[in-house]
Structure formats: C-alpha cells, structure tokens
Residue, then its C-alpha position, 0 to 999 in steps of 0.5 A: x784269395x788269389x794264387x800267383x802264376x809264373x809266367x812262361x818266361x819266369x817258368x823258363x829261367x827257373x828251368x834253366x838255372x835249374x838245368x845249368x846248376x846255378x846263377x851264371x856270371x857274364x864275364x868276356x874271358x879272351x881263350x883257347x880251346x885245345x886238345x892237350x897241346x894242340x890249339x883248336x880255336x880262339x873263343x870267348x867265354x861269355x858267362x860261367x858258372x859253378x857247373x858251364x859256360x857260354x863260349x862265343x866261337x868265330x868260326x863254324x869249324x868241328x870241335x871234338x865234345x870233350x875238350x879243355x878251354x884254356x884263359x889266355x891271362x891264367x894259362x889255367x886248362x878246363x876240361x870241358x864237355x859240349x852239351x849244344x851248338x848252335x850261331x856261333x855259340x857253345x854250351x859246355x859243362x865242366x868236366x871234374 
C-alpha cells in the first residue's frame, strides 16, 4: 500500500491559502490609495480575496500600514492593513 506525499510546492500553496483566508481571485482593478482624502498613490490591485489583496505599486514611496484603496470605476474606500512589501508589491488585508 502506498501513502501519497505532497509535495514542497503543493504543501506551500495549502500554507498560503490557509494563511490569506481563501482562493484568491486575479483581477487588475485601476485604484488609489489614500488617507481620508488625501491621495497617497496610483495602484493596481492584482488579486483578492475574501480577506486581502496583491497591490502592484509604481513607486517605492513610504506608505502608512493602515490605510483605505479606493477602485477608481466605484469610488467605493477600503480600509486596508499592509502585512509585506516587497518589488513593488503590497500584501494587505482587509480591515472590518
């Protein structure tokens, strides 16, 4: 009788959809990403889920750990906290 085994990579993606909270969609959403009304930077938010996104940045430029990305079609704010950053991306979770 033999036993399957994941492997590394299988083990890895199970790890992290465990750690976002669920199947992350792609998508390229044109946004912003502000502090009440003041507009910090253009992004892209490249994937979501039920819990975060992936937010493609164009600049390096400081950003505060809690703050709102705003789609540019909806208008509709989301507050969002950064949990990494790094070659010009952002992971965020959603803040309720």
């Amino acid at each position: 009788m033999s036993i399957g085994v994941a492997t590394k990579s299988e083990f890895d993606e199970d790890l992290a959809l465990e750690r976002r909270g669920g199947v992350r969609k792609d998508c390229a959403i044109e946004a912003k990403i502000q502090v009440g009304s003041m507009e910090l930077s253009n992004c892209i938010i490249k994937n979501i889920s039920k819990s975060g996104a992936l937010i493609a940045l164009p600049t390096e430029e400081i950003l505060p750990s809690i703050c709102e990305i705003v789609d540019i079609k909806t208008k509709e704010p989301v507050t969002v906290q950064q949990v990494w950053r790094r070659d010009g991306e952002m992971g965020v979770c959603f803040v309720r």
